[in-house]
C-alpha positions in Angstrom: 84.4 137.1 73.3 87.5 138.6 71.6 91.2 138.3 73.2 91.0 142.1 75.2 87.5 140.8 77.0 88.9 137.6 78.3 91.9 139.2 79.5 90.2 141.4 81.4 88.5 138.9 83.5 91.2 137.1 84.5 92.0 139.4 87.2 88.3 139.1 88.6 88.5 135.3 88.2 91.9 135.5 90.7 90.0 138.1 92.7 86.9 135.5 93.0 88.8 132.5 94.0 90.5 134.5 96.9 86.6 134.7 98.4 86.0 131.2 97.9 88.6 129.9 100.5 85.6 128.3 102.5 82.5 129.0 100.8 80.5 128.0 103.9 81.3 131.7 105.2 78.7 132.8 103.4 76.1 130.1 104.0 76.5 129.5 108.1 76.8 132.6 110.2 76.3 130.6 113.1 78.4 127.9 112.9 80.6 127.9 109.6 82.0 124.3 108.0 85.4 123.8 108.2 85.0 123.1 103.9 88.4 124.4 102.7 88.0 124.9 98.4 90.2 127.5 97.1 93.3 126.8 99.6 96.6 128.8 98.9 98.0 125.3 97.0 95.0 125.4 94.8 95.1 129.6 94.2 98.9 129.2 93.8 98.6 127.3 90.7 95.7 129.1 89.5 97.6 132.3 89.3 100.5 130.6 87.9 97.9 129.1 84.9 96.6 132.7 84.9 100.1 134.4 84.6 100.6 131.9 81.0 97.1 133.2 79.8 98.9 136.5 79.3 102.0 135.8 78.2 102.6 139.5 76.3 101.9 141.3 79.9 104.0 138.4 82.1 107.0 139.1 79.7 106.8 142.5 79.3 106.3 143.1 83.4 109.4 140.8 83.7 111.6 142.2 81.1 111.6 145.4 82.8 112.6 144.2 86.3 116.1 145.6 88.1 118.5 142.6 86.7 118.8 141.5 90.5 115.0 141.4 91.4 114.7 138.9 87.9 117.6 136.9 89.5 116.1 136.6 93.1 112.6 135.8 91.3 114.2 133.0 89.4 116.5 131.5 92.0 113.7 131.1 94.8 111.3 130.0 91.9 114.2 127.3 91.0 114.2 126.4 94.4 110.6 125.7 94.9 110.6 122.9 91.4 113.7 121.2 92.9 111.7 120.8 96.3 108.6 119.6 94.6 110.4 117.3 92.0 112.8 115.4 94.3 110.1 115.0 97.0 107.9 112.1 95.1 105.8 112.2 97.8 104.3 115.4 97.0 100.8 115.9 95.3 99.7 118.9 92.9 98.9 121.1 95.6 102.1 121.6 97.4 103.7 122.9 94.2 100.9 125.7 94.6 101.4 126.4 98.0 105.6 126.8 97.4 104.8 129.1 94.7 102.0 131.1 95.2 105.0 133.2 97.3 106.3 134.3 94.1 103.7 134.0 91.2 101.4 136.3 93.1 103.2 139.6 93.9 104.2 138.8 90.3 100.2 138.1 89.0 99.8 141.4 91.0 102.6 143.4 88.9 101.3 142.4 85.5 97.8 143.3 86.4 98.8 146.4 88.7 96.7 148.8 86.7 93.2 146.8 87.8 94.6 146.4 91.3 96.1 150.2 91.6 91.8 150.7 90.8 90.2 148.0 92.6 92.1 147.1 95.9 90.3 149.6 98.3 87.3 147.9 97.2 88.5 144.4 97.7 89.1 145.4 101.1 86.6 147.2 101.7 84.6 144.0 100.7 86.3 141.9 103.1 86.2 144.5 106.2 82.5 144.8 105.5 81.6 141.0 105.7 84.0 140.7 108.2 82.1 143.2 109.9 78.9 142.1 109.7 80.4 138.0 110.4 81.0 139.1 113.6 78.0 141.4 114.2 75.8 138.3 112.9 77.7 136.2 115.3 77.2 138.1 118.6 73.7 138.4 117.9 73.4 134.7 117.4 74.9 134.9 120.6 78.0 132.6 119.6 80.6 132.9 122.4 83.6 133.3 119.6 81.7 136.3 117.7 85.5 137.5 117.6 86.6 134.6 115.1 85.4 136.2 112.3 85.3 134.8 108.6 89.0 134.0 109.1 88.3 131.7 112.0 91.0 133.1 114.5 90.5 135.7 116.5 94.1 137.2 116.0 93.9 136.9 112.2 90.4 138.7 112.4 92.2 141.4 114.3 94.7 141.2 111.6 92.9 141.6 108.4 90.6 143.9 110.3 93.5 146.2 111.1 95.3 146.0 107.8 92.0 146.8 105.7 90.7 149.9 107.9 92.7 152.3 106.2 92.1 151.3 102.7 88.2 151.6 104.2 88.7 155.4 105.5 90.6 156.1 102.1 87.8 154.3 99.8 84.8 156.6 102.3 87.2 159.7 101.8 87.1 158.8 97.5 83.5 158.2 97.5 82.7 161.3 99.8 84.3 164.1 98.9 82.0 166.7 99.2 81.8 169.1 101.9 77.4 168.3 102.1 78.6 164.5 102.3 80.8 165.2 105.4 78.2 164.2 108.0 78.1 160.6 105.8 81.5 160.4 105.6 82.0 160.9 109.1 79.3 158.3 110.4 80.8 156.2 108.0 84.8 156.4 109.3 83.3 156.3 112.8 81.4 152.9 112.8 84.7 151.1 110.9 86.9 153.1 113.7 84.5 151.7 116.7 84.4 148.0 114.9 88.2 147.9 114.6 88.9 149.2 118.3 85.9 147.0 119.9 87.4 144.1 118.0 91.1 144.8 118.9 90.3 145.5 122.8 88.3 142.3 122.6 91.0 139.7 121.5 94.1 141.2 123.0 96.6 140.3 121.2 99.9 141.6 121.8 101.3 141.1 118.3 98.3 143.2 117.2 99.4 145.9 119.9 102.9 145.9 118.6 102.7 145.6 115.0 100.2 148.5 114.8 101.7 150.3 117.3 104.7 150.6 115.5 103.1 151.1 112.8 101.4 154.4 113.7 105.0 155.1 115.0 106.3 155.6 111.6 103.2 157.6 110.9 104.0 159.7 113.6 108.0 159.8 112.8 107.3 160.5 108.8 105.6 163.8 109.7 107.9 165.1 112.5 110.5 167.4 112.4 114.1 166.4 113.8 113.6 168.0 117.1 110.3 166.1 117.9 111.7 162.7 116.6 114.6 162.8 119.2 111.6 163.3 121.8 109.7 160.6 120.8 112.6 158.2 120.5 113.3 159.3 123.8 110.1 158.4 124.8 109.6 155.3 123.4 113.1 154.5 124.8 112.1 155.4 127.9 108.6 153.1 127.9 110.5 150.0 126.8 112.9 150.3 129.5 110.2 150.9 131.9 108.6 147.7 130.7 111.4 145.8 130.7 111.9 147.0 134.5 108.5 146.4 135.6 108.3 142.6 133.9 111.8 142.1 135.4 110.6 143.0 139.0 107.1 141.2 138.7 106.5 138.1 140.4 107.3 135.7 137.7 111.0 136.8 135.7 110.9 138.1 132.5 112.9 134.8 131.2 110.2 132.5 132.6 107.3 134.7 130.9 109.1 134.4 127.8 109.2 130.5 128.1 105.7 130.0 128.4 104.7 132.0 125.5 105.9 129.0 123.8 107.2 131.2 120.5 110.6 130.9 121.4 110.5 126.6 121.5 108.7 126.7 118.1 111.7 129.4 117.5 114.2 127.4 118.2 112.4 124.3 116.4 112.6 125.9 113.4 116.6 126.8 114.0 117.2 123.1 114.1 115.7 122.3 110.7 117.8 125.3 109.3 120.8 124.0 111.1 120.3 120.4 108.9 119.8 122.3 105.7 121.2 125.7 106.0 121.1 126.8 102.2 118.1 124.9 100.3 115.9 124.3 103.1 113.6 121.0 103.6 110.7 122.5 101.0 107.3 123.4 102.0 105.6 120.0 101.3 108.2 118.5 103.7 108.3 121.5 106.3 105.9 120.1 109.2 107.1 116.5 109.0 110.7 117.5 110.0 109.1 120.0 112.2 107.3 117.7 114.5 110.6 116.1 115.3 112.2 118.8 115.4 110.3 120.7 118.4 111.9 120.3 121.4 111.0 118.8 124.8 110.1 122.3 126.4 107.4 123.3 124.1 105.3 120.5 125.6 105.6 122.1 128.6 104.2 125.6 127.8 100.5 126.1 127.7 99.6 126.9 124.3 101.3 123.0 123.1 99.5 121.9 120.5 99.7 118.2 119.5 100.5 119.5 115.2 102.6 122.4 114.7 103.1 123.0 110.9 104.6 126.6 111.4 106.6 128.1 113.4 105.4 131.3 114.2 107.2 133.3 112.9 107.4 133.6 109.3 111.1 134.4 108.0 112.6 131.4 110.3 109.5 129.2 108.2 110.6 130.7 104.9 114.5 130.0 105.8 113.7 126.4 107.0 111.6 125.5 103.8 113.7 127.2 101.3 116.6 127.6 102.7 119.1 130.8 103.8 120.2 132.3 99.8 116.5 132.0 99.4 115.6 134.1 102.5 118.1 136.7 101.5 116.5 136.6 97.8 113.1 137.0 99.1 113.6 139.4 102.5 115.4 141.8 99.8 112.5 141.7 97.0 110.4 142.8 100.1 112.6 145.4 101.7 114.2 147.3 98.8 110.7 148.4 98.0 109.8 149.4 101.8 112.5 151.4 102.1 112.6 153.1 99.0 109.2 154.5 99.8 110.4 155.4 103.2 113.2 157.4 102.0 111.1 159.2 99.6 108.5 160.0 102.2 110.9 161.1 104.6 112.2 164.0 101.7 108.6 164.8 101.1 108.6 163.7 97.9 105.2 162.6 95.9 104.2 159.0 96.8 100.7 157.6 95.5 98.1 156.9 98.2 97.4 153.3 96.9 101.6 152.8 97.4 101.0 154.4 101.1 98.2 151.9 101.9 100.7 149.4 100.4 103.2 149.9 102.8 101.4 149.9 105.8 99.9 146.7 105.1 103.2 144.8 103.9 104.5 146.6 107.1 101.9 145.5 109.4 102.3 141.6 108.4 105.7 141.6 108.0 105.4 143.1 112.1 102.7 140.6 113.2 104.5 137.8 110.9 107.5 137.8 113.2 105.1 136.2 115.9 102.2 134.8 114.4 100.4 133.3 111.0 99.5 136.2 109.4 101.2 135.9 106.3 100.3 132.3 106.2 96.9 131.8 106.6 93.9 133.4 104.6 92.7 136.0 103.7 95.8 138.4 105.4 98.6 136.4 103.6 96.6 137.2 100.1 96.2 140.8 100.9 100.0 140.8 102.0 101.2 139.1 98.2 98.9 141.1 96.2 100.7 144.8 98.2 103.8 143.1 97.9 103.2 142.7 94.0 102.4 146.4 93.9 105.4 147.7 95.7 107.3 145.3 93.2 106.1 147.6 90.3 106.2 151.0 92.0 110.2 150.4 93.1 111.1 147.5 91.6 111.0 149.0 87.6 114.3 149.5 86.0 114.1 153.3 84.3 117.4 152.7 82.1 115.9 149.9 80.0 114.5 150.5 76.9 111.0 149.8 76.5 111.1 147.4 73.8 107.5 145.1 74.2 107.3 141.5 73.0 104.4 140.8 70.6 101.9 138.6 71.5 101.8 135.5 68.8 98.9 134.8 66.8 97.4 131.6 65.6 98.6 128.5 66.5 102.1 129.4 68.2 100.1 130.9 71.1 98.8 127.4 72.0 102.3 126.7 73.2 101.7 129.0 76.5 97.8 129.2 76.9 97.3 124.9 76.8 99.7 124.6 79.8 97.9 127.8 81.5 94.5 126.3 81.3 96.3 122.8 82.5 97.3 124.6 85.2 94.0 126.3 86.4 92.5 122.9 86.0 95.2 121.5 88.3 94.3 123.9 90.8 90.5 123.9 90.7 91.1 119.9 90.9 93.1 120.5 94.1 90.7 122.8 95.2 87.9 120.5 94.6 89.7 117.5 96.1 90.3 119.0 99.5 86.5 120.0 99.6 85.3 116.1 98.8 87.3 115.0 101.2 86.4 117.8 104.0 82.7 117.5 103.6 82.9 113.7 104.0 84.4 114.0 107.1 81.4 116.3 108.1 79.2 113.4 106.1 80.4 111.0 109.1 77.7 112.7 111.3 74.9 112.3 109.7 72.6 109.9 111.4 71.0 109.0 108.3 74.2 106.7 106.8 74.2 103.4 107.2 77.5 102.1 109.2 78.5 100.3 106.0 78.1 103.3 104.3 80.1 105.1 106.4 82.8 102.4 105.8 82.8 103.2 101.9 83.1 106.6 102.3 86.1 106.3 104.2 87.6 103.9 102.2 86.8 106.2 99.1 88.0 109.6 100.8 91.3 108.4 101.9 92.5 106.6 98.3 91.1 109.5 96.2 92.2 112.4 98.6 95.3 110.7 100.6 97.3 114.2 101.0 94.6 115.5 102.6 96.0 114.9 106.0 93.5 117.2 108.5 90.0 114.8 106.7 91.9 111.6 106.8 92.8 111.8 110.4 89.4 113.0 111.5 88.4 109.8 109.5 91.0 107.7 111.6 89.7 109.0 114.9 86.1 108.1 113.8 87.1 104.2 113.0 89.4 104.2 116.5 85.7 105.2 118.4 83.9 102.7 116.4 86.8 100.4 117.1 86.9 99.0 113.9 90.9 97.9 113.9 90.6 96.9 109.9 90.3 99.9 108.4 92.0 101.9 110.8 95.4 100.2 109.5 93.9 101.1 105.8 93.9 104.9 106.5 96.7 105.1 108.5 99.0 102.7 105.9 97.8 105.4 103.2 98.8 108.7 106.2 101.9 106.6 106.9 103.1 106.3 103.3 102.3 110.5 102.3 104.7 113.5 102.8 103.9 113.7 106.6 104.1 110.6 108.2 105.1 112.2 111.4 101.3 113.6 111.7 100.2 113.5 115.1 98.4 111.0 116.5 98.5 108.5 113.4 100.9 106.1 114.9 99.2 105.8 117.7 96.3 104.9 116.1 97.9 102.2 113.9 98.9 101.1 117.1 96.1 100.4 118.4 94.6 99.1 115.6 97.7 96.2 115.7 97.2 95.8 119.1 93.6 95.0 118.8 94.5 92.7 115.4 97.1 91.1 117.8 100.2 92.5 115.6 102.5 93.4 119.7 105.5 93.5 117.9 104.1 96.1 115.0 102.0 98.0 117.7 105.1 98.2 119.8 107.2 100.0 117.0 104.3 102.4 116.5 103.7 103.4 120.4 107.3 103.9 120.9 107.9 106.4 117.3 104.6 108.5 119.1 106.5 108.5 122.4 109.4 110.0 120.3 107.1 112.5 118.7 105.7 113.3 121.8 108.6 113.2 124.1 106.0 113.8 127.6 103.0 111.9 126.4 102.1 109.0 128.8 99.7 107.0 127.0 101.8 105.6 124.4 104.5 104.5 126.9 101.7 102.9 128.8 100.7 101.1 126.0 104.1 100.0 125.2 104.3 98.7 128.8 101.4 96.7 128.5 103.0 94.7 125.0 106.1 94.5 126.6 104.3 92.4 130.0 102.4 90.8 127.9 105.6 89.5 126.0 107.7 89.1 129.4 110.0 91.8 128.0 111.9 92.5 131.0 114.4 94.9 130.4 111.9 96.2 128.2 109.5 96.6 130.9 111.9 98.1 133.7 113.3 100.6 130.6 109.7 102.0 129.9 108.5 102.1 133.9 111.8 104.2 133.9 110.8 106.4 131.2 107.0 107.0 132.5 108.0 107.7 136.0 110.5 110.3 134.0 107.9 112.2 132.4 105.5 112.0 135.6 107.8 113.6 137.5 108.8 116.5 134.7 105.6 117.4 134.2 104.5 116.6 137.9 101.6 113.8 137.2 100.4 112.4 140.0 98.3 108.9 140.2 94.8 110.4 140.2 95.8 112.8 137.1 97.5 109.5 135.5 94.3 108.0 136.0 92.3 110.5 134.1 94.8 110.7 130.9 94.7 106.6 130.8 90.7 106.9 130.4 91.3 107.8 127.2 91.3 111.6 127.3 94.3 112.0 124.8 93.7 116.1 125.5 94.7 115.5 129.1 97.8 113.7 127.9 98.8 116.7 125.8 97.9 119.3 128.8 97.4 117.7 132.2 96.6 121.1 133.6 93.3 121.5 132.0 92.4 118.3 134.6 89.3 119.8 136.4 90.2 120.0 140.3 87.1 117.7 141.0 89.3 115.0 139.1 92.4 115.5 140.6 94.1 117.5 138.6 95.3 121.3 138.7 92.3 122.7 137.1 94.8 125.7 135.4 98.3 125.8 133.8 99.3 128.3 136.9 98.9 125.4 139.3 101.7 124.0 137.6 104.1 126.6 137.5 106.9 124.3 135.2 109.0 127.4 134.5 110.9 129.1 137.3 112.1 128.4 140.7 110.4 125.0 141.5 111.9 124.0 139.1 115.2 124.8 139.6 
């Protein structure tokens, strides 16, 4: 295979390892595994091995940059090294997840040609199995047929809102004729009836808006000046009305806005930029400052959820890992090209129709990023880099430059840039490869087949080979807590405790556990009291606190926590018989009492509760 073959199949090889996020999609319709392969740490660092393999494009694509979109590329890609090599707690894989923001919008510029060709098909591939996911789903009669491949039902909305209208323009392509129109029609209509069944059917209100506003600029770019003062009078008008309606509900607008819970995990994040306004905390170290970071009334709204490694909304995440100079660096590489495009549609002027799709799709995200994961989790935050690498070459080009190309070097010298992009691939197909060992030997702990023993040793050899891999190694830990088997519990939770989060929920408390039944109080004591921190509501850790600090006729210790528990009763209005039903061991109780069945003692719904609002003023 000569040099021009190989190079053209490194754009399929990226394309290929974006599908093979959980290759169990494919397998399980039913019931997928949660086996995670080609994460976005592993891809990151395969695209950045790819970019070296083509050294001649990478240069030449660079070279020809505006000077200031080379700078901002370079500062935030400075920023992401100097996270990863002062943080020696990082593995391989976090250096891939901090720069798969930059290296693939850039992959996508030096190979725009094959994705200015190929990307409605890409989509197109993803809508379809999508598509027929969920079909295969509902007729399997699986009560979350709306989870989709991404398995979320408001990411599935997502990627099945951002890919329709590459899907109508790729039917439109391959349809042109006027005999064809009763195929093309059938065609537009099913993917038209999917997306709107799908949409109705999850609800989500970040969908509404994003796309809403979305087809609002539609509207706006092909109005007259007459009829865009109407409908900005009009959609003036409706938000107003809103806002007057949610204002004279039964419930304030202020307390509906608490409870969505966004605005805590808002002002979470704000705290962590407060601390480190210009370089951030970096990526790897993002969600073990955010869990201490989150403040007390986030535990009190009803979506909580015991780990929180983003906040929601994806600029405050970006500003909070990599600081504020690196937000205005990347926010600017994202929005000079979005509204060059706008201006030039708005004076008519020609615009390409894979540079249209483009922008609606960047748009969309960057919309439904504001208040979700979208831009985070797969397969929507790969669609959003790779149309964020094309906008980068349609507006992004510097016209004044000479077009001088560097020479590719032959022989030897070349081995200076291909060895390190193949060590790089590796690196990522390693990661890759790691974080699927270690997530099907979690699912390996169910099979009735093992041997207990056996079990043992594949615990032991999951958590020293894969100890980054926090999500396995805590299912692991909450396997050897049920089995009570207080030994090995501290030997995954030393390992958890000594990584790059060892704020991870739940880990202290069991470590504490495990002291307490190896008769370690004073160790155990620590561990319940940094959970009680982390969780600044949760009852069972100050109960279990209490209980060391009778045993050791702690006094002050012992009137200090009753204190504290009859605290957090009362703030989040426990009474005995719900206390009663968290202290049984139901940790999901101690997280959300509400979801207490009535029959038990509890509320049996989070409206029961009402925390936000007049009762509790």
């Amino acid at each position: 295979m000569n040099t021009v073959e190989y190079k053209k199949i490194i754009p399929w090889f990226f394309v290929l390892c974006g599908f093979l996020y959980n290759p169990s999609l494919f397998l399980f319709w039913r019931n997928p595994l949660e086996i995670q392969l080609i994460t976005s740490g592993a891809l990151g660092l395969i695209t950045t091995g790819l970019l070296f393999l083509d050294m001649s494009k990478l240069i030449n694509s660079f070279r020809f940059l505006k000077t200031w979109s080379r700078a901002c590329i370079v500062f935030l890609l400075t920023v992401v090294l100097v996270h990863y090599f002062l943080n020696r707690k990082l593995a391989i894989q976090h250096l891939g997840e901090s720069l798969c923001w930059v290296t693939i919008p850039v992959f996508t510029l030096v190979h725009h040609d094959f994705f200015k060709k190929n990307l409605k098909g890409i989509m197109t591939i993803f809508f379809v199995f999508n598509m027929i996911f969920c079909i295969a789903a509902l007729l399997l009669k699986h009560p979350m047929w709306e989870n989709g491949i991404t398995r979320n039902i408001n990411w599935t909305a997502s990627l099945t809102v951002i890919s329709l209208p590459f899907v109508i323009a790729l039917i439109r392509e391959k349809f042109p004729d006027e005999k064809e129109k009763s195929t093309r029609i059938f065609f537009i209509f099913t993917t038209l009836l999917f997306t709107v069944c799908l949409v109705i059917k999850v609800g989500s209100v970040a969908v509404f808006l994003a796309a809403g506003i979305m087809s609002l600029l539609i509207l706006w770019l092909h109005l007259n000046k007459a009829q865009r003062k109407i409908i900005f009078l009009c959609v003036a008008g409706i938000i107003l009305a809103m806002i007057a309606i949610l204002y004279s509900s039964k419930y304030p607008l202020e307390e509906k806005i608490m409870e969505d819970g966004r605005i805590t995990l808002y002002e979470g994040a704000i705290n962590i930029i407060r601390q480190s306004p210009l370089f951030g905390v970096g990526q790897g170290n993002f969600e073990n400052e955010f869990m201490v970071n989150r403040p007390p009334e986030y535990f009190l709204t009803p979506h909580v959820a015991s780990r929180s490694n983003h906040p929601h909304n994806h600029f405050l995440f970006f500003a909070a890992c990599n600081g504020l100079l690196a937000l205005f660096c990347w926010l600017t590489l994202l929005l000079f090209p979005l509204i060059q495009c706008l201006r030039k549609l708005l004076r008519n002027e020609d615009v390409p129709q894979i540079i249209k799709l483009c922008v609606l799709c960047t748009g969309y995200l960057l919309l439904h990023g504001m208040l979700d994961l979208v831009i985070y989790m797969w397969p929507t935050n790969l669609f959003f880099l790779i149309t964020t690498g094309l906008l980068w070459q349609e507006y992004l080009q510097d016209s004044h430059l000479e077009k001088i190309y560097f020479e590719e070097k032959i022989g030897w010298r070349k081995m200076v840039y291909v060895i390190p992009g193949f060590l790089m691939i590796c690196c990522g197909l390693f990661a890759g490869g790691r974080s699927c060992y270690a997530s099907s030997n979690v699912l390996k702990l169910k099979d009735k087949y093992l041997t207990a023993q056996e079990k043992l040793q594949l615990i032991r050899d999951t958590v020293t080979r894969c100890s980054h891999e926090y999500q396995a190694n805590f299912d692991m830990l909450a396997y050897l807590e049920r089995n009570r088997n207080p030994e090995m519990s501290l030997y995954v939770s030393e390992i958890m405790l000594r990584g790059n989060i060892p704020n991870y929920p739940g880990v202290s408390m069991g470590r504490g556990n495990a002291l307490l039944f190896s008769g370690r109080l004073d160790e155990a004591l620590q561990c319940y009291l940094k959970e009680a921190e982390l969780f600044p509501f949760a009852l069972r850790p100050i109960n279990n606190a209490l209980v060391i600090a009778r045993q050791q006729k702690n006094q002050q210790l012992v009137i200090s926590l009753t204190e504290e528990m009859n605290t957090r009763m009362k703030v989040r209005k426990i009474t005995p018989q719900m206390l009663h039903e968290i202290l049984r061991g139901r940790a999901h109780y101690d997280l959300r009492p509400w979801d207490i069945p009535v029959e038990s003692g509890g509320p049996g719904s989070y409206k029961a509760m009402h925390y936000f609002g007049n009762t509790q003023k």
